[in-house]
Structure formats: structure tokens, C-alpha cells
GUMIKE-987746 format. One record per residue (C-alpha): residue number from 1; x negated, y, z. Coordinates in pm, 1 decimal, always signed. Each point is the difference from the previous one (the first is absolute). Layout:
// residues N
NUM,X,Y,Z
...
***
This chain:
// residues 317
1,-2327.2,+7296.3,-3242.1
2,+273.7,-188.0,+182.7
3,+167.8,-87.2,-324.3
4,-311.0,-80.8,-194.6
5,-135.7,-240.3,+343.2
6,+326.6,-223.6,-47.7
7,-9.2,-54.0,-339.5
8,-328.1,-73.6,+9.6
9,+85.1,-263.1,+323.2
10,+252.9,-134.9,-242.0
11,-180.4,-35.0,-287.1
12,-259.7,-194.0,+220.2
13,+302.2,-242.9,+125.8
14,+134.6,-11.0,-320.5
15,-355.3,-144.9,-189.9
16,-48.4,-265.7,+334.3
17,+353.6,-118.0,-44.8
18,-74.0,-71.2,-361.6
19,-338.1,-136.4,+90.2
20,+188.4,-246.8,+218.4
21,+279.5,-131.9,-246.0
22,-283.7,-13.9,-271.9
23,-141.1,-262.1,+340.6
24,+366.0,-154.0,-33.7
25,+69.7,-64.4,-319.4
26,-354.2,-167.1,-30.7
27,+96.2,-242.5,+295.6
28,+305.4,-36.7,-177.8
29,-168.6,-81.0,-342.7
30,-234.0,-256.8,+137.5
31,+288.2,-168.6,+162.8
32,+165.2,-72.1,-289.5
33,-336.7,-121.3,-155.2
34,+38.9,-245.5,+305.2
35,+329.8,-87.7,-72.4
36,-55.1,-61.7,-404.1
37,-273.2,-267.0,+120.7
38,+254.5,-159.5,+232.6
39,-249.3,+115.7,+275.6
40,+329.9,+83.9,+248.0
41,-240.8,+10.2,+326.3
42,-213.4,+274.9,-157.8
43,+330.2,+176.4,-123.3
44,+201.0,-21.6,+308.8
45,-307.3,+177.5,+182.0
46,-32.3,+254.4,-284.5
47,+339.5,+132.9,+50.5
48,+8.2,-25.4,+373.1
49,-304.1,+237.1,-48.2
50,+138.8,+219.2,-260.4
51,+339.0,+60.6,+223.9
52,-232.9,+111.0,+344.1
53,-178.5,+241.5,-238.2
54,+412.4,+133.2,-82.2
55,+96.1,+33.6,+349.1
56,-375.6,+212.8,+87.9
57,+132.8,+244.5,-255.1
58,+78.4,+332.5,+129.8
59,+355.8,+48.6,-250.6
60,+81.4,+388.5,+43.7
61,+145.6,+46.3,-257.0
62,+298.5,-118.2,-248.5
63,-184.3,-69.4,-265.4
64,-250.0,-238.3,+236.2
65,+254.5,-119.8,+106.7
66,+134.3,-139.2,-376.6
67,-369.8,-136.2,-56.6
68,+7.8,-219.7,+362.7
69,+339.9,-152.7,-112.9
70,-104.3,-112.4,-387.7
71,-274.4,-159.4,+204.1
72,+162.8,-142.4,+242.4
73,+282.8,-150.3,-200.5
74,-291.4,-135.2,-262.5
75,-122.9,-211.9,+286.3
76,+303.0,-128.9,+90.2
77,+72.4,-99.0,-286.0
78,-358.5,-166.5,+30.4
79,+68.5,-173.4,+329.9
80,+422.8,-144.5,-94.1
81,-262.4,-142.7,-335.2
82,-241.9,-150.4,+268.7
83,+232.7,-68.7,+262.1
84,+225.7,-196.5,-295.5
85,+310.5,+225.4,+103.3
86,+282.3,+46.3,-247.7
87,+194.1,+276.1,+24.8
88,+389.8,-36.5,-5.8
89,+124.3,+374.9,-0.5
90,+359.9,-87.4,-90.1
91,+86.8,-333.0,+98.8
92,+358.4,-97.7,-147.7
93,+318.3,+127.6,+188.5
94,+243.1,-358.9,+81.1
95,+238.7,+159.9,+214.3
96,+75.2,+133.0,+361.7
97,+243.9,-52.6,+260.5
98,+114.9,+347.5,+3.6
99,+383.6,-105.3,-30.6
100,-1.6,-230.0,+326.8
101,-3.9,+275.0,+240.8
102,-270.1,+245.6,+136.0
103,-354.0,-140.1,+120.5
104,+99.1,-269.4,-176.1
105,-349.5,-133.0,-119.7
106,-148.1,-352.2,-79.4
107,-128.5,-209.8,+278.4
108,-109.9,-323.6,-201.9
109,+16.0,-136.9,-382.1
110,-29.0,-302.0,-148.1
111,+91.3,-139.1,-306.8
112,+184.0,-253.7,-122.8
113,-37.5,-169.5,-330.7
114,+19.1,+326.2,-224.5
115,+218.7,+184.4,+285.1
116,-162.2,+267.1,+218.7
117,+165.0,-18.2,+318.6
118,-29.0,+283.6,+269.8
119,+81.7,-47.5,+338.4
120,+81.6,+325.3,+146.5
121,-36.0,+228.7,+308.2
122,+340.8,-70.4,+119.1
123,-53.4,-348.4,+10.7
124,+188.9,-62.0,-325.7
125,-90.2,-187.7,-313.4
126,+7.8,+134.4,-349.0
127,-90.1,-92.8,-381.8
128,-141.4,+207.3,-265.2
129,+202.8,+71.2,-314.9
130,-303.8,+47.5,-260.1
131,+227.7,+142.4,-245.3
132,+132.8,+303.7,+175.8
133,-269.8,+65.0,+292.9
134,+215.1,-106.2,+242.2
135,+30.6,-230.8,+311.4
136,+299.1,-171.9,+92.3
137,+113.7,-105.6,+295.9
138,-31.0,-432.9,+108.6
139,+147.6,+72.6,+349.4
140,+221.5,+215.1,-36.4
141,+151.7,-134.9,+349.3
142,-260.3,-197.1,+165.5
143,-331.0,+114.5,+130.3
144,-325.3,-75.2,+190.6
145,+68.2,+16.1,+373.5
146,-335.3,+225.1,+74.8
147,-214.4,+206.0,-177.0
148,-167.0,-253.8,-330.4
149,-399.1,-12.5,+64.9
150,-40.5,-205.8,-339.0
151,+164.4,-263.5,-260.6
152,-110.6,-274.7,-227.1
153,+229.5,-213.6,-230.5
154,+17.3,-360.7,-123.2
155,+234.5,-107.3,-246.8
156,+211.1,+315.9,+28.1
157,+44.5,-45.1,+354.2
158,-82.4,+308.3,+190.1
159,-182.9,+16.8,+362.8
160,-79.6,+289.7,+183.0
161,-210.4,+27.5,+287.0
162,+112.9,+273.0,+248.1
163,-208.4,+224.7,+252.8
164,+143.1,-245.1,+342.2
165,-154.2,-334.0,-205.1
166,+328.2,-176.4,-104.7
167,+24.5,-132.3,-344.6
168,+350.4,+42.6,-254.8
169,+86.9,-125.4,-338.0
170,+199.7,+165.9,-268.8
171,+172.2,-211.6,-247.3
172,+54.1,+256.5,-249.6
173,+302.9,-178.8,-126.8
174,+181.4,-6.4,+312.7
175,-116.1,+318.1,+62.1
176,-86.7,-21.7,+388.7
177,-262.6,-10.5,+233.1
178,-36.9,-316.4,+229.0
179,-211.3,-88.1,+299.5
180,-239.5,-259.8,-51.3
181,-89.6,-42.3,+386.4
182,-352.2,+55.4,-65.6
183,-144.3,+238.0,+248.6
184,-271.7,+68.7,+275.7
185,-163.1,+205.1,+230.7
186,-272.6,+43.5,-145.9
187,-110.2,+236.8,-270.8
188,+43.0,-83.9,-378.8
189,-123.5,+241.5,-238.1
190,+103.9,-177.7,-354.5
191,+124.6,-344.6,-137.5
192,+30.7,-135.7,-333.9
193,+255.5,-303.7,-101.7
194,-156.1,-266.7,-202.0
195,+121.0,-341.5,-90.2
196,+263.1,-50.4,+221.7
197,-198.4,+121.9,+260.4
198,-54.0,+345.4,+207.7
199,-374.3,+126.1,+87.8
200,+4.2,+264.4,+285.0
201,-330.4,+175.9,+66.8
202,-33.3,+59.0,+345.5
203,-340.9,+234.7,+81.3
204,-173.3,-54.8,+361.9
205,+193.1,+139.4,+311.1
206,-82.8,-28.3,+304.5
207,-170.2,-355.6,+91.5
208,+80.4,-196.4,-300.2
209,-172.6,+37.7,-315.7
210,+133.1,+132.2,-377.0
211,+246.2,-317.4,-194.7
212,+228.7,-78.6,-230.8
213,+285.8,-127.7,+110.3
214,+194.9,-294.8,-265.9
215,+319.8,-30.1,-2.5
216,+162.5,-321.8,-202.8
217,+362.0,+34.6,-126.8
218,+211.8,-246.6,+194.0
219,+307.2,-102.1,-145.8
220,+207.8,+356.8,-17.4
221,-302.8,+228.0,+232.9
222,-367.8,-69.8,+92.4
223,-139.9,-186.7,+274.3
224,-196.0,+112.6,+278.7
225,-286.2,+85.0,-146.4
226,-345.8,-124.9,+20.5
227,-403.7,+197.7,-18.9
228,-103.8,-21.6,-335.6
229,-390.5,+102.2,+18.8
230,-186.1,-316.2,+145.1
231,-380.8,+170.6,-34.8
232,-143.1,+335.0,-84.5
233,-277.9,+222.1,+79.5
234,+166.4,+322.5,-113.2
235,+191.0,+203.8,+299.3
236,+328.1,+100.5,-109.5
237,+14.4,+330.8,+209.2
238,+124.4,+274.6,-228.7
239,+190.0,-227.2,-188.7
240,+236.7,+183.6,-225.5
241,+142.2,-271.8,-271.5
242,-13.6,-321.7,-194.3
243,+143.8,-123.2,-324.6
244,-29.6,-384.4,-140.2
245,-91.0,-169.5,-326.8
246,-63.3,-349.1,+136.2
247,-257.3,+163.5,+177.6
248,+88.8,+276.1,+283.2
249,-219.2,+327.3,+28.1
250,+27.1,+250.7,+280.0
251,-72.2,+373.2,-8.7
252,-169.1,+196.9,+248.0
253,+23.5,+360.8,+67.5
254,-336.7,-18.2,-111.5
255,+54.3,-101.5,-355.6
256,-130.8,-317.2,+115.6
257,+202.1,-345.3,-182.4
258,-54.2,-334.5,+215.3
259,+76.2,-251.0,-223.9
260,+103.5,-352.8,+100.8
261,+126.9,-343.1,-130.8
262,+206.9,-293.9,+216.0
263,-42.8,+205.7,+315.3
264,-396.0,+49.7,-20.0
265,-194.1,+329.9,-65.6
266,-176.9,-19.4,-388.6
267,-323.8,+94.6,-112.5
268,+160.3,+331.6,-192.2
269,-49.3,+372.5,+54.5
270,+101.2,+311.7,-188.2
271,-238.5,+235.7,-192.0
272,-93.5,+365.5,+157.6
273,+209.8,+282.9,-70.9
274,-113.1,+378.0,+33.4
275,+171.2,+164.8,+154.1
276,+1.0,-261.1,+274.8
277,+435.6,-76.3,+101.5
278,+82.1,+79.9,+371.2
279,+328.2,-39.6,-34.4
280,+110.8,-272.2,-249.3
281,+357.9,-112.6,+84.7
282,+105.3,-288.6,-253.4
283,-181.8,-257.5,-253.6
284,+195.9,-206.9,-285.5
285,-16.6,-266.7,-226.2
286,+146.6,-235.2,-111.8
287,-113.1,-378.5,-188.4
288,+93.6,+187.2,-362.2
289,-283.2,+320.5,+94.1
290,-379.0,-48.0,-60.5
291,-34.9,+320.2,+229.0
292,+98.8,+107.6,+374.6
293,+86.8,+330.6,+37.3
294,+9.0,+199.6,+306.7
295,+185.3,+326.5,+112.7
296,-122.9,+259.5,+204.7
297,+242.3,+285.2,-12.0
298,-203.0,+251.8,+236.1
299,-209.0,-1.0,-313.5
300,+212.4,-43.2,-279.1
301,-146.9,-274.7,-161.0
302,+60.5,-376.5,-81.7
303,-373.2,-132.9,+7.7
304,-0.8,-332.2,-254.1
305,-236.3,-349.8,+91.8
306,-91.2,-288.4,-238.7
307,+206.2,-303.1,+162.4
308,-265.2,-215.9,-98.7
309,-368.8,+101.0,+128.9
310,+181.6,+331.3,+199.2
311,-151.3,+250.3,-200.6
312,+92.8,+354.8,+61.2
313,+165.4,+91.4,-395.9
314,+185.7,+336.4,-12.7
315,+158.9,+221.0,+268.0
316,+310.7,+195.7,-145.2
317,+113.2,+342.7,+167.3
***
């Protein structure tokens, strides 16, 4: 009787679990009716639907447990359609510092011309041989005095920003590091070098408000440095980065992009992306791109913007 009472108990679960994913797969059907007609509202709430029905499931069993993933991964594959994700799953191997000593890992990169140029955890400087998958060392005997925050280029003319806000160069032919006497007490998070010029973004701290900070080449260095922004109504707290075409833009932890031109704050936002960035740590461009791309590495994903109009376009992960 025992027996015969759990197999029947089973047999009860068994026909209400299949009642259920017959539910699912209907959700799931109409959603991509919604999607065909470019309906992505309608869609996106279809799904969200269809995966709270999957997690009210009671999965007992291995072979329930086979049906909830095939579901599961056909709605992702859904949502990266909806959510305009491409996925990357073996991005091409360049190379790897391996040979320059334990821990040794990259810190910033920039390249120059058709050179990919690594600056490294131990402060050093090093070039990437395409050919063999290998980087060689640009500094051999010379390197950053404190631990390299980031680095833009100009001309193949290195600069690295380090973690106590001073400012080097590289010149890769001579091979070492020198101080450009460019440094403060405040916080700088990022800096880009542009037409002769260096742009430091400097976020808000303490009583004075977020800038960028200009710095003109003088002769053989840079002068002292004047505020770039003249008007804005955009608060650069959580400022993360900025990058220049003529114009400047400026990330935001956010995923937000303030965009300006001659010192004052533009008309110009970027498109929604889902999911929303929290973390977003770097934007580029450059006058050659129609796009601006922007890196979040907590989510492994470069999320792409029309330069133009700032239209969200693609996010790669």
C-alpha cells in the first residue's frame, strides 16, 4: 500500500510538472511571436514570465532537471537576441607576460600605430611580437617609479599615469621612462593625450567639483595646466574615463557618456543597455571610429554606441 501510495504521489507530480512546462513552452512560444513582430516590450515580458514559471518548478528529479536547462538556455538565447549581446566564447590568444617574472600581469595598454603596447605590473613597458605570441621587453632597464594606474600614447610617445598622480613618458626608442613634472594631490582616475596636449579627468573630491585638467606641451614638458570644462549640468561623480575625437566623452560607472565640445557639456546621451553597467571602467574612440565602445570587465562585455545620435548598437561578451 506504501509502495503503490508513492507511485501514485509521483505519478501525480510527474503529470503537474508536465502540465507546467506545457504553461512554459506556451509563454515561450508567444514570446517569440512577439519577437518576429519586432514587438521587444511584449517579448521581454514573455520571457521574464516564462523563467518565474522555471524557478516555481519543483525539479526532483534528473531528468526534470534536463527539461529546466533546454528551457532555460532557449531563453537565453532569447534575451543575448533581445538584449543585442554577441557572444565571444574564444576571443583570440595575443600573448602573455608569463616570461617577465611571476604576478607579472598587465596594468595598462595602448596602442601605437599597428603596435600593441603593454605596460606591465612591474612598472615595465613591453611590445607585442604578432608573429610569435610574444611580448618583448621596451624597458628593459628603466621603469615607472610607482605602481602604473593607466597610459595613453601620442605619436609613439608613451605616458603612464601612476596610482600617487605623477605623469611619465616613454620614448620607446630611447627606451626609458622620464618625469614629466605633472602631478597633484588630487585624485585622477584617467587621461588621454591629444594634439599636443594632455586631458586629465579629475572626478569630485572633497569641496571642488569633477574637471579636466589641460595640459599644453611647452617647449620639451607641459605647462601648468589649466580647467578645461567651462559649463555643464552633468555631475562627474563616479567618473571612471574619457577618450577624444575632437570631441571628449566621459564614462561613468554608470554606463553613463557626458559628451562635450570646447570645454562645454553637449546635447548627446547614450542609448539603454540591459543589463544596466555598474561598473564600466574605460570608453574609446578615436576620430577614424563611427562607434564608442565601452568595457566593463565585472561583466565581460564591451557594450558598442553609435558616435553620431548615441545609439546603443551591439554589446560583445
Amino acid at each position: 500500500i506504501s509502495a503503490l501510495s508513492k507511485s501514485h504521489t509521483r505519478n501525480l507530480e510527474q503529470q503537474e510538472f508536465e502540465k507546467q512546462v506545457v504553461s512554459i513552452e506556451d509563454t515561450i512560444e508567444r514570446a517569440t511571436g512577439a519577437m518576429i513582430y519586432k514587438d521587444e516590450v511584449q517579448a521581454r515580458t514573455l520571457y521574464t514570465s516564462a523563467e518565474a514559471l522555471i524557478d516555481s518548478l519543483v525539479v526532483n528529479t534528473p531528468e526534470k532537471e534536463q527539461v529546466t536547462t533546454k528551457l532555460k538556455e532557449e531563453i537565453e538565447v532569447a534575451m543575448n537576441e533581445l538584449r543585442h549581446i554577441r557572444i565571444i566564447p574564444n576571443p583570440a590568444f595575443l600573448g602573455d607576460l608569463a616570461g617577465f617574472g611571476d604576478g607579472v600581469v598587465g596594468s595598462a595598454m595602448v596602442k601605437s600605430g599597428s603596435d600593441i603596447l603593454v605596460l606591465g605590473s612591474n612598472n615595465k613597458a613591453y611590445k607585442l611580437d604578432k608573429s610569435k605570441k610574444l611580448f618583448n621587453s621596451i624597458s628593459q632597464d628603466s621603469a615607472v617609479p610607482g605602481k602604473i594606474k593607466t597610459a595613453s600614447q601620442e605619436d609613439g610617445l608613451v605616458y603612464t599615469l601612476t596610482e600617487d598622480q605623477k605623469i611619465f613618458s616613454l620614448n620607446q626608442e630611447e627606451k626609458i621612462f622620464k618625469d614629466t613634472n605633472i602631478s597633484t594631490d588630487k585624485t585622477w582616475v584617467d587621461f588621454v593625450a591629444y594634439a599636443n596636449r594632455l586631458y586629465v579627468l579629475q572626478p569630485p573630491q572633497n569641496d571642488s567639483k569633477g574637471q579636466i585638467i589641460k595640459f599644453n606641451k611647452a617647449g620639451s614638458g607641459f605647462n601648468a595646466g589649466s580647467e578645461w570644462i567651462t559649463s555643464r549640468t552633468t555631475s562627474l561623480t563616479n567618473a571612471s574615463s574619457l577618450s577624444i575625437d575632437g570631441t571628449l566623452y566621459v564614462l561613468k560607472k554608470n554606463g553613463q557618456i557626458v559628451r562635450f565640445a570646447s570645454g562645454a557639456e553637449m546635447g548627446w546621451s547614450n542609448g539603454v543597455v540591459d543589463p544596466a553597467m555598474t561598473k564600466a571602467t574605460k570608453i574609446w574612440t578615436n576620430t577614424e571610429s563611427d562607434f564608442v565602445y565601452v568595457l566593463e570587465p565585472l561583466t565581460k562585455r564591451v557594450v558598442v554606441y553609435n558616435k553620431e545620435n548615441g545609439a546603443f548598437v551591439v554589446q560583445y561578451k
